[in-house]
C-alpha positions as CSV (number, residue, x, y, z in Angstrom):
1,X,108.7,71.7,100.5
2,X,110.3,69.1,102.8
3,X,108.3,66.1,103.4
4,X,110.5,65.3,106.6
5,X,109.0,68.1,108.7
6,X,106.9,66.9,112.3
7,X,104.3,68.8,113.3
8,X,106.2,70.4,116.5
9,X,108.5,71.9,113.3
10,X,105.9,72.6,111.2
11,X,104.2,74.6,114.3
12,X,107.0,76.6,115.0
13,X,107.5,77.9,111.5
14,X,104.0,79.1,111.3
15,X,104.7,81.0,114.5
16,X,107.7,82.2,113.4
17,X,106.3,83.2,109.9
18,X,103.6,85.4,112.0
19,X,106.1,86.8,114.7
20,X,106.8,90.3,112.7
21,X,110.5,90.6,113.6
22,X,111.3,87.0,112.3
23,X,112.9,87.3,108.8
24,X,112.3,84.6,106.2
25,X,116.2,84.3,106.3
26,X,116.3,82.8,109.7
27,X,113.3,80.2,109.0
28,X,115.7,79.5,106.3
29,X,119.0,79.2,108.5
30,X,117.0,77.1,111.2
31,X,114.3,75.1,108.7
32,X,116.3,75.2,105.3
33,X,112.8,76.4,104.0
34,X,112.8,79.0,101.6
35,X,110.6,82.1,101.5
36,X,108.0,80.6,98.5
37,X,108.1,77.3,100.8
38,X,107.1,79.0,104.2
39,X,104.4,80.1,102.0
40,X,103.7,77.2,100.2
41,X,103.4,75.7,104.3
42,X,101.7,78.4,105.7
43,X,98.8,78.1,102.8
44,X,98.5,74.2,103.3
45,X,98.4,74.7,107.3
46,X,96.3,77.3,107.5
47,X,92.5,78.4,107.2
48,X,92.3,80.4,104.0
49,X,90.8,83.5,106.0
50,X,93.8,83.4,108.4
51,X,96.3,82.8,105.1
52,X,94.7,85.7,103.5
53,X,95.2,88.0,106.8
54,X,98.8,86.4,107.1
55,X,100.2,87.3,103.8
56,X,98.6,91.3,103.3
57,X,100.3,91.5,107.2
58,X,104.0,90.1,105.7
59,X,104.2,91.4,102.3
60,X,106.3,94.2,102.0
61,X,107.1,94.6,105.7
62,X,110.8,95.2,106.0
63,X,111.3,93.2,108.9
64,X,110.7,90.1,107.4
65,X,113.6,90.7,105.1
66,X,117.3,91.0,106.3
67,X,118.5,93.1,103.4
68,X,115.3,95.7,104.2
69,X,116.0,96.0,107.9
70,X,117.3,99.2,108.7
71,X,119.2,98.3,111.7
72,X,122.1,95.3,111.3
73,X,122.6,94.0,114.6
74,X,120.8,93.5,117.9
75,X,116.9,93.8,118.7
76,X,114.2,95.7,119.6
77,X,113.8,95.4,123.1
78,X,111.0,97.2,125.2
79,X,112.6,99.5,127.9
80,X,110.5,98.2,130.4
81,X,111.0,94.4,129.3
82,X,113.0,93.9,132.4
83,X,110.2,94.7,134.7
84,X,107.2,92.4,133.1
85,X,106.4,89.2,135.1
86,X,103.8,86.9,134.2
87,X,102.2,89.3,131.9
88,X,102.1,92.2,134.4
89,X,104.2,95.5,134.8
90,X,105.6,95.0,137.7
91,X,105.1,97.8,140.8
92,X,107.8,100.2,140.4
């Protein structure tokens, strides 16, 4: 792993590692870190309870893996996204 990583960088690749639609490939285009090192960060940084919970929720899960995504481009994006403010639906 990188010793050259602040906290603020170390912080936001933990939450990108737990976001599920994050794949390992763009901590590594961002971070240069590769998959075993976001793990290797996640296990140092982390509680062992919340490691353990992180790793049964990532492994296998498609979307943490570009080439196991079965949609190319684009995101998923709520239909209603537009019309949340300040963590309210708004009145329609």
């Amino acid at each position: 792993m990188r010793p050259e990583l602040t906290d603020l960088e170390k912080d936001r690749i933990i939450e990108m590692a737990w976001e599920d639609r994050t794949t390992f490939e763009a901590i590594h285009l961002q971070f240069g870190l590769k998959e075993q090192e976001v793990i290797d960060l996640m296990r140092l940084e982390m509680k062992p309870s919340s490691f353990r919970m992180w790793r049964a929720r990532v492994q296998g899960r498609k979307t943490k893996h570009e080439k196991l995504r079965e949609f190319d481009k684009g995101r998923f994006k709520c239909s209603r996204q537009r019309q949340i403010n300040n963590n309210k639906i708004s009145k329609r």
